[in-house]
N, C-alpha and C positions, 0 to 999 in steps of 0.2 A: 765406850766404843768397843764393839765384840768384830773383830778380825777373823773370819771362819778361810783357812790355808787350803786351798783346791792343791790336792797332790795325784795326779795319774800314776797309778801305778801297774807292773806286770807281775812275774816270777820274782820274790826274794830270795831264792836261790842259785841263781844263774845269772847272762849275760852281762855280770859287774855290778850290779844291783846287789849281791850279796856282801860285798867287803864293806858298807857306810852304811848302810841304812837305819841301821842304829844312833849311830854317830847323828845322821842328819835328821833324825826323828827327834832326835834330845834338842835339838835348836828350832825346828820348827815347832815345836810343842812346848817351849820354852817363847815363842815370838804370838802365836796364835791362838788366840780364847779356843778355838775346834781346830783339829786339822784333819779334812776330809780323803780319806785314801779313795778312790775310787781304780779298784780292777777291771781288768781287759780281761784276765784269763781264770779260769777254774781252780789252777793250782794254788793252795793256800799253805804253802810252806812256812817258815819263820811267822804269818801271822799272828798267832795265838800267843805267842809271847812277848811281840811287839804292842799288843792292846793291852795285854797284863801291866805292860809295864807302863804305858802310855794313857791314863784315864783319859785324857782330853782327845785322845781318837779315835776317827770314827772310820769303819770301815766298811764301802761299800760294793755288795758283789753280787750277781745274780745272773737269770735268766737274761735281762736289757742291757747288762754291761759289757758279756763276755763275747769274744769273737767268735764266730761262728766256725766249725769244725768242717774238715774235710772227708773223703770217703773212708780217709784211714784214720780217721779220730786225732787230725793235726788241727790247732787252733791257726788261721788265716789273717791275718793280720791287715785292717782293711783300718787306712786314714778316719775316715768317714765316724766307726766303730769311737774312737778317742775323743771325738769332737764333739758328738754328741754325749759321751760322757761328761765332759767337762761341763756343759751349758746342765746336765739332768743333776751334776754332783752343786753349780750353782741355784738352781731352784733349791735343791735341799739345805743351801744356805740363806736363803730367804727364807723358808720355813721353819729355821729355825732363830730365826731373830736377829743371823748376822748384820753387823752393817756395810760393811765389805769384805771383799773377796781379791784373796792374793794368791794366784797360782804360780806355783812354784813345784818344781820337780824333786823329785827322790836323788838327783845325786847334788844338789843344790843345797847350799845352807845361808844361815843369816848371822852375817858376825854379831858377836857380843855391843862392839859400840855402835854398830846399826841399827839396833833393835829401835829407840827408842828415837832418831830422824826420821826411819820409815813409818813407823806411826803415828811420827809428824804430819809425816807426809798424807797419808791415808787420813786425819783428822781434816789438815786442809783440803782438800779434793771434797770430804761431805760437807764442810762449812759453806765453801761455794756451791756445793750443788754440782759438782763436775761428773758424767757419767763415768768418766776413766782416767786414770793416772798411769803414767809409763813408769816400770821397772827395770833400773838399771841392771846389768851383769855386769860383773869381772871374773877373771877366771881363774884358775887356780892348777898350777902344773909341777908333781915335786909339793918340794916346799917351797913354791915361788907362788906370790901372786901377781895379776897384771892390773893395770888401769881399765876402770869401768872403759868398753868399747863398743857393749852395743843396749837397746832397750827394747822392750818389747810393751803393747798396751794390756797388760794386764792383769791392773788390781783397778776391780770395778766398785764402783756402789750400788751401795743395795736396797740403799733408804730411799729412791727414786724408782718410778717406773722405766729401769733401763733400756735401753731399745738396742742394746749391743748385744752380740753374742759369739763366743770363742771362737774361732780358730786355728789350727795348728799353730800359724805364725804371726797373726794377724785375731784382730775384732771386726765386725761388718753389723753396718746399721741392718735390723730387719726389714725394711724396706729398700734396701741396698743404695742408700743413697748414700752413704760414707765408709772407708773401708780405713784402716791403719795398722800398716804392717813392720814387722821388725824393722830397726833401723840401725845402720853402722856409722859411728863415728867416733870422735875421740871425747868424750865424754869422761874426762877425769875428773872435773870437775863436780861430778855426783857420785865420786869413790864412795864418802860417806854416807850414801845410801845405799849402794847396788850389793844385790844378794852375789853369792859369788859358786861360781859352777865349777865342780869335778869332774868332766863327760868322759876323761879319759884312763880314770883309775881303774883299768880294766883291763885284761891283758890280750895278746892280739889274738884269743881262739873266740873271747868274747863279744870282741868289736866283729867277728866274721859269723858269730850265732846273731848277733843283732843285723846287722847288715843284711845277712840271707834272709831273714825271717820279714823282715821289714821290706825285702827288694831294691835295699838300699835307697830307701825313701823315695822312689819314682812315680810314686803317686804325687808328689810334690815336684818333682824334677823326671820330668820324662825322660833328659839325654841320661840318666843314672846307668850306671852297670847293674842290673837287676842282683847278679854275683858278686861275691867279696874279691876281691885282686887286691894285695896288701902291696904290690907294687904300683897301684894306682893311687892307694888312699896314702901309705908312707909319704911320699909329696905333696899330698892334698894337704895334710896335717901341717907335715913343714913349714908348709906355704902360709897356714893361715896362721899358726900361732908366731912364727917369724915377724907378722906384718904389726904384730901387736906390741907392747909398750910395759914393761918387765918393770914393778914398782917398787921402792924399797918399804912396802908396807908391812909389818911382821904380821905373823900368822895367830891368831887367837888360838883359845883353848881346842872351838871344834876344827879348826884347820890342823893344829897340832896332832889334835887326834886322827884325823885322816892320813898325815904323814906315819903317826905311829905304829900304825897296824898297813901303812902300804910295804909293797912288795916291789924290789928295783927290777921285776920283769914285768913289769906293768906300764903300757904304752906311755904315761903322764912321765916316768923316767926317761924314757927313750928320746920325746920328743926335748925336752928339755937340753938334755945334752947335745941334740940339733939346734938350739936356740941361738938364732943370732938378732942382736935387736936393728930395727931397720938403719940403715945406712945414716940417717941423720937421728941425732936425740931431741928436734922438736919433731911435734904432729906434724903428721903428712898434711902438709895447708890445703891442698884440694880437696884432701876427704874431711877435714875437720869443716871448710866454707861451706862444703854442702848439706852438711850436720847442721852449721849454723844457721844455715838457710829454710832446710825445711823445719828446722825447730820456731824458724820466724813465719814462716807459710801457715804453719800449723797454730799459732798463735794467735795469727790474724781471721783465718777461717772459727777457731772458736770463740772469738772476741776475747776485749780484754781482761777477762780476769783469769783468763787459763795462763798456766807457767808452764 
Protein backbone atom coordinates (compact mmCIF):
# COMPACT_ATOMS: atom_id res chain seq x y z
CA UNK A 1 0.00 0.00 0.00
CA UNK A 2 1.80 3.38 -1.16
CA UNK A 3 0.18 6.39 1.00
CA UNK A 4 0.99 9.64 -1.24
CA UNK A 5 0.67 12.71 2.01
CA UNK A 6 -1.17 16.03 0.18
CA UNK A 7 0.54 18.88 2.16
CA UNK A 8 -0.54 22.61 1.19
CA UNK A 9 1.85 24.74 1.51
CA UNK A 10 2.87 28.76 1.55
CA UNK A 11 6.06 30.81 2.67
CA UNK A 12 8.67 28.53 4.90
CA UNK A 13 9.76 31.54 6.33
CA UNK A 14 7.33 33.52 7.88
CA UNK A 15 3.75 33.52 9.24
CA UNK A 16 4.78 30.40 11.96
CA UNK A 17 5.47 28.02 9.23
CA UNK A 18 9.06 28.71 9.91
CA UNK A 19 9.65 27.28 13.64
CA UNK A 20 8.41 23.16 12.68
CA UNK A 21 8.52 22.50 9.37
CA UNK A 22 11.23 20.50 9.62
CA UNK A 23 10.23 18.82 12.67
CA UNK A 24 6.86 17.90 10.87
CA UNK A 25 8.41 16.98 7.57
CA UNK A 26 10.52 14.16 9.49
CA UNK A 27 7.14 12.52 10.52
CA UNK A 28 5.26 13.00 7.56
CA UNK A 29 7.99 11.50 5.45
CA UNK A 30 8.62 8.97 8.12
CA UNK A 31 4.42 8.03 7.67
CA UNK A 32 4.01 8.53 3.74
CA UNK A 33 5.65 6.44 0.80
CA UNK A 34 5.52 10.45 -1.17
CA UNK A 35 4.62 13.57 0.62
CA UNK A 36 3.39 15.96 -1.91
CA UNK A 37 4.00 19.80 -1.02
CA UNK A 38 2.04 21.64 -3.24
CA UNK A 39 2.78 25.87 -3.14
CA UNK A 40 0.35 28.82 -3.29
CA UNK A 41 3.24 31.22 -3.53
CA UNK A 42 6.56 31.95 -5.54
CA UNK A 43 8.64 32.40 -2.59
CA UNK A 44 10.90 29.30 -2.32
CA UNK A 45 12.83 29.94 0.73
CA UNK A 46 13.98 26.92 3.22
CA UNK A 47 12.78 24.71 0.11
CA UNK A 48 16.02 23.41 -1.17
CA UNK A 49 17.27 22.13 1.83
CA UNK A 50 14.08 20.71 2.98
CA UNK A 51 14.16 18.22 -0.47
CA UNK A 52 17.85 17.65 0.17
CA UNK A 53 17.02 16.29 2.95
CA UNK A 54 13.71 14.70 2.44
CA UNK A 55 14.14 12.07 -0.85
CA UNK A 56 10.71 11.08 -0.57
CA UNK A 57 9.24 14.77 -1.40
CA UNK A 58 7.94 16.16 -3.81
CA UNK A 59 7.58 19.62 -4.42
CA UNK A 60 5.07 21.23 -6.42
CA UNK A 61 5.12 25.00 -7.89
CA UNK A 62 4.35 26.72 -10.85
CA UNK A 63 2.53 29.13 -13.02
CA UNK A 64 -1.33 26.75 -11.95
CA UNK A 65 -0.37 26.78 -8.22
CA UNK A 66 0.55 30.26 -7.29
CA UNK A 67 -1.80 33.01 -6.39
CA UNK A 68 -2.26 35.48 -8.52
CA UNK A 69 -0.48 39.07 -7.95
CA UNK A 70 -1.68 42.56 -7.41
CA UNK A 71 -0.84 45.81 -9.13
CA UNK A 72 2.01 46.18 -6.60
CA UNK A 73 3.40 42.50 -7.16
CA UNK A 74 1.43 41.31 -3.70
CA UNK A 75 0.35 37.63 -3.96
CA UNK A 76 -3.70 37.67 -3.29
CA UNK A 77 -4.86 35.07 -1.47
CA UNK A 78 -8.00 33.55 -2.92
CA UNK A 79 -9.79 30.19 -1.11
CA UNK A 80 -10.63 28.91 -4.59
CA UNK A 81 -6.49 29.06 -5.57
CA UNK A 82 -5.92 26.10 -2.35
CA UNK A 83 -8.66 24.04 -3.41
CA UNK A 84 -8.01 23.52 -6.65
CA UNK A 85 -4.42 22.73 -5.70
CA UNK A 86 -5.32 20.11 -3.54
CA UNK A 87 -7.68 18.01 -5.97
CA UNK A 88 -4.37 18.99 -9.08
CA UNK A 89 -1.62 17.75 -6.21
CA UNK A 90 -4.40 14.52 -5.81
CA UNK A 91 -4.35 13.65 -9.57
CA UNK A 92 -0.61 13.80 -9.36
CA UNK A 93 -1.18 11.15 -6.75
CA UNK A 94 -3.00 8.89 -8.91
CA UNK A 95 -0.33 9.40 -11.43
CA UNK A 96 1.83 8.33 -9.78
CA UNK A 97 0.52 4.91 -8.48
CA UNK A 98 -0.61 6.04 -5.00
CA UNK A 99 -3.28 4.23 -3.29
CA UNK A 100 -4.44 6.76 -1.11
CA UNK A 101 -4.34 10.07 -0.20
CA UNK A 102 -3.80 11.78 3.27
CA UNK A 103 -4.01 15.47 3.58
CA UNK A 104 -2.51 16.73 6.08
CA UNK A 105 -0.98 20.14 6.79
CA UNK A 106 2.58 21.69 7.49
CA UNK A 107 2.03 22.50 11.11
CA UNK A 108 0.46 18.99 11.68
CA UNK A 109 2.21 15.80 12.60
CA UNK A 110 1.70 11.85 13.10
CA UNK A 111 2.77 10.48 16.38
CA UNK A 112 5.14 7.55 16.53
CA UNK A 113 2.46 4.96 17.82
CA UNK A 114 -0.12 6.36 15.11
CA UNK A 115 1.62 5.54 12.38
CA UNK A 116 0.89 2.13 12.06
CA UNK A 117 -3.51 2.24 13.22
CA UNK A 118 -3.65 4.88 10.64
CA UNK A 119 -2.50 2.58 8.00
CA UNK A 120 -4.70 0.47 9.43
CA UNK A 121 -6.96 2.42 8.86
CA UNK A 122 -6.34 3.47 5.15
CA UNK A 123 -5.84 -0.51 4.31
CA UNK A 124 -9.48 -0.97 5.62
CA UNK A 125 -11.25 1.96 3.83
CA UNK A 126 -9.40 0.24 0.21
CA UNK A 127 -10.38 -3.40 1.30
CA UNK A 128 -13.92 -2.20 1.34
CA UNK A 129 -13.79 -0.23 -1.50
CA UNK A 130 -14.68 3.01 0.70
CA UNK A 131 -14.29 6.32 -1.38
CA UNK A 132 -13.30 8.24 1.93
CA UNK A 133 -12.24 7.71 5.45
CA UNK A 134 -12.34 10.57 8.15
CA UNK A 135 -9.20 11.96 9.89
CA UNK A 136 -9.24 12.43 13.46
CA UNK A 137 -7.42 15.65 15.05
CA UNK A 138 -6.25 16.37 18.41
CA UNK A 139 -4.36 19.16 19.38
CA UNK A 140 -1.49 20.02 20.78
CA UNK A 141 -0.76 23.43 23.04
CA UNK A 142 2.66 23.83 25.13
CA UNK A 143 3.45 20.59 26.02
CA UNK A 144 0.05 19.59 26.45
CA UNK A 145 -1.92 17.49 24.37
CA UNK A 146 -5.99 17.23 24.08
CA UNK A 147 -8.43 14.52 23.04
CA UNK A 148 -9.19 13.81 19.56
CA UNK A 149 -12.31 16.53 19.14
CA UNK A 150 -12.83 17.04 15.81
CA UNK A 151 -12.50 14.95 12.10
CA UNK A 152 -12.34 16.04 8.83
CA UNK A 153 -13.16 13.60 5.38
CA UNK A 154 -9.92 13.35 4.14
CA UNK A 155 -7.86 10.55 3.36
CA UNK A 156 -9.31 9.21 0.03
CA UNK A 157 -8.81 6.33 -2.27
CA UNK A 158 -7.32 6.29 -5.13
CA UNK A 159 -7.49 2.67 -6.35
CA UNK A 160 -11.39 3.59 -7.41
CA UNK A 161 -12.83 6.07 -9.72
CA UNK A 162 -13.35 8.53 -6.83
CA UNK A 163 -16.07 10.91 -7.54
CA UNK A 164 -14.98 13.19 -4.35
CA UNK A 165 -13.11 16.26 -4.43
CA UNK A 166 -11.48 18.51 -1.77
CA UNK A 167 -12.58 21.24 -0.06
CA UNK A 168 -11.32 23.67 2.29
CA UNK A 169 -13.27 21.92 5.11
CA UNK A 170 -15.21 19.57 3.61
CA UNK A 171 -15.28 16.67 0.18
CA UNK A 172 -18.32 17.14 -2.32
CA UNK A 173 -19.48 14.47 -4.74
CA UNK A 174 -18.94 15.91 -8.43
CA UNK A 175 -22.23 15.76 -9.14
CA UNK A 176 -23.10 17.57 -5.90
CA UNK A 177 -25.12 14.99 -4.60
CA UNK A 178 -23.33 14.36 -1.21
CA UNK A 179 -21.19 16.91 0.64
CA UNK A 180 -19.17 16.03 4.15
CA UNK A 181 -18.01 18.45 6.26
CA UNK A 182 -15.66 18.84 9.33
CA UNK A 183 -17.21 17.59 12.18
CA UNK A 184 -16.92 18.38 16.13
CA UNK A 185 -17.38 16.07 18.87
CA UNK A 186 -15.80 14.18 21.49
CA UNK A 187 -14.03 11.73 19.72
CA UNK A 188 -11.53 10.38 22.26
CA UNK A 189 -12.09 7.31 21.40
CA UNK A 190 -9.84 7.56 18.05
CA UNK A 191 -6.95 9.33 20.13
CA UNK A 192 -5.09 6.47 18.74
CA UNK A 193 -5.47 7.46 15.47
CA UNK A 194 -5.91 11.18 15.06
CA UNK A 195 -2.93 13.13 13.58
CA UNK A 196 -2.36 15.93 15.95
CA UNK A 197 -2.24 19.83 15.18
CA UNK A 198 0.19 22.77 16.29
CA UNK A 199 -1.95 25.97 14.66
CA UNK A 200 -0.76 27.91 17.39
CA UNK A 201 2.97 27.86 17.68
CA UNK A 202 3.22 31.22 16.19
CA UNK A 203 3.50 34.36 17.92
CA UNK A 204 0.89 37.05 17.89
CA UNK A 205 2.72 39.27 14.69
CA UNK A 206 2.31 35.99 12.85
CA UNK A 207 -1.40 34.96 13.63
CA UNK A 208 -1.96 39.03 12.45
CA UNK A 209 0.43 38.47 8.92
CA UNK A 210 -1.96 35.24 8.51
CA UNK A 211 -5.20 36.69 9.45
CA UNK A 212 -4.57 40.05 7.21
CA UNK A 213 -3.43 38.13 4.33
CA UNK A 214 -6.12 35.50 4.36
CA UNK A 215 -8.94 38.38 5.33
CA UNK A 216 -9.38 36.36 8.22
CA UNK A 217 -10.81 33.53 6.30
CA UNK A 218 -14.08 35.45 5.14
CA UNK A 219 -14.29 33.78 2.19
CA UNK A 220 -15.43 31.00 4.34
CA UNK A 221 -17.15 33.06 6.93
CA UNK A 222 -18.53 36.31 5.75
CA UNK A 223 -19.38 37.79 9.36
CA UNK A 224 -15.21 37.52 9.69
CA UNK A 225 -13.30 40.89 10.55
CA UNK A 226 -11.47 41.09 7.28
CA UNK A 227 -8.56 42.89 9.96
CA UNK A 228 -6.57 41.14 12.76
CA UNK A 229 -8.07 42.62 16.26
CA UNK A 230 -6.13 40.45 18.73
CA UNK A 231 -8.75 41.56 21.10
CA UNK A 232 -11.34 39.81 19.19
CA UNK A 233 -9.38 36.66 18.50
CA UNK A 234 -7.59 36.45 22.33
CA UNK A 235 -11.25 35.24 23.38
CA UNK A 236 -11.97 33.51 20.31
CA UNK A 237 -8.99 31.23 21.20
CA UNK A 238 -9.87 30.98 24.85
CA UNK A 239 -13.15 30.09 24.12
CA UNK A 240 -12.33 27.35 21.83
CA UNK A 241 -9.43 25.57 23.39
CA UNK A 242 -11.22 26.01 27.03
CA UNK A 243 -14.16 23.86 25.48
CA UNK A 244 -11.82 21.06 24.74
CA UNK A 245 -10.69 18.00 26.91
CA UNK A 246 -6.76 18.37 28.30
CA UNK A 247 -5.39 14.56 28.07
CA UNK A 248 -2.70 13.05 30.12
CA UNK A 249 -1.22 11.51 26.93
CA UNK A 250 2.65 12.28 26.86
CA UNK A 251 4.29 13.83 23.97
CA UNK A 252 6.47 11.61 21.47
CA UNK A 253 9.75 12.44 20.16
CA UNK A 254 8.29 14.92 17.28
CA UNK A 255 5.99 16.70 19.91
CA UNK A 256 9.01 16.87 22.24
CA UNK A 257 10.68 18.27 19.48
CA UNK A 258 8.23 21.12 18.88
CA UNK A 259 8.20 21.89 22.64
CA UNK A 260 12.13 22.03 22.35
CA UNK A 261 12.68 24.64 19.95
CA UNK A 262 9.21 26.62 21.10
CA UNK A 263 9.35 29.98 22.44
CA UNK A 264 7.14 31.06 25.68
CA UNK A 265 6.03 34.22 23.53
CA UNK A 266 4.38 32.04 21.21
CA UNK A 267 0.42 32.21 21.29
CA UNK A 268 0.34 27.89 22.07
CA UNK A 269 2.00 29.32 25.73
CA UNK A 270 -0.25 32.01 26.28
CA UNK A 271 -3.45 30.26 25.61
CA UNK A 272 -2.34 27.49 27.80
CA UNK A 273 -1.85 29.34 30.87
CA UNK A 274 -5.66 30.55 29.90
CA UNK A 275 -6.61 26.95 30.07
CA UNK A 276 -9.40 25.92 32.16
CA UNK A 277 -10.98 22.59 31.38
CA UNK A 278 -14.76 22.58 31.02
CA UNK A 279 -16.73 22.78 34.19
CA UNK A 280 -17.58 19.03 34.21
CA UNK A 281 -14.64 16.31 33.55
CA UNK A 282 -17.15 14.17 31.35
CA UNK A 283 -18.00 15.09 27.63
CA UNK A 284 -20.26 17.68 27.07
CA UNK A 285 -23.44 14.80 26.58
CA UNK A 286 -25.22 17.11 23.92
CA UNK A 287 -22.18 17.63 21.85
CA UNK A 288 -20.94 14.15 22.27
CA UNK A 289 -25.09 12.58 21.22
CA UNK A 290 -24.90 14.60 18.35
CA UNK A 291 -21.41 13.22 17.19
CA UNK A 292 -23.07 9.98 17.97
CA UNK A 293 -25.83 10.62 16.00
CA UNK A 294 -24.46 11.85 12.81
CA UNK A 295 -21.58 9.24 13.03
CA UNK A 296 -24.96 6.76 13.01
CA UNK A 297 -26.71 8.99 10.03
CA UNK A 298 -23.60 8.77 8.24
CA UNK A 299 -23.43 5.06 8.62
CA UNK A 300 -26.69 4.29 7.51
CA UNK A 301 -26.51 6.62 4.41
CA UNK A 302 -23.38 4.59 3.34
CA UNK A 303 -24.54 1.18 4.25
CA UNK A 304 -23.24 -1.31 6.16
CA UNK A 305 -19.96 -1.70 5.96
CA UNK A 306 -18.77 1.96 6.34
CA UNK A 307 -17.39 2.52 10.12
Amino acid sequence: MKIGVVCPVGPLDRCGYEYNYMTVMESLSSFGARVYLCSSTRNRANVDSLLARFPNVEYISNENTWFDVDGDGNEVFRMAKLESNLNLTLERCRHDGMDCAVQIHINQYIQDRVREPLRQLCRDMLEAGRPFEWLYKKYQLGNRLFHADSRVPWILNLQIDNPFVIRADSIHHRDGSEVYRIEHADFRDKDHVAIVDCPMEMTLQDLADVMNFTRGMSELNPQANPRFDWNVYLPYYVQKYNAKMMSDEPLDATGKAIVGTSRHDLISWTLLKHYRKPTSAKPDTARQMVGILRRLLAKVNRGPNYV
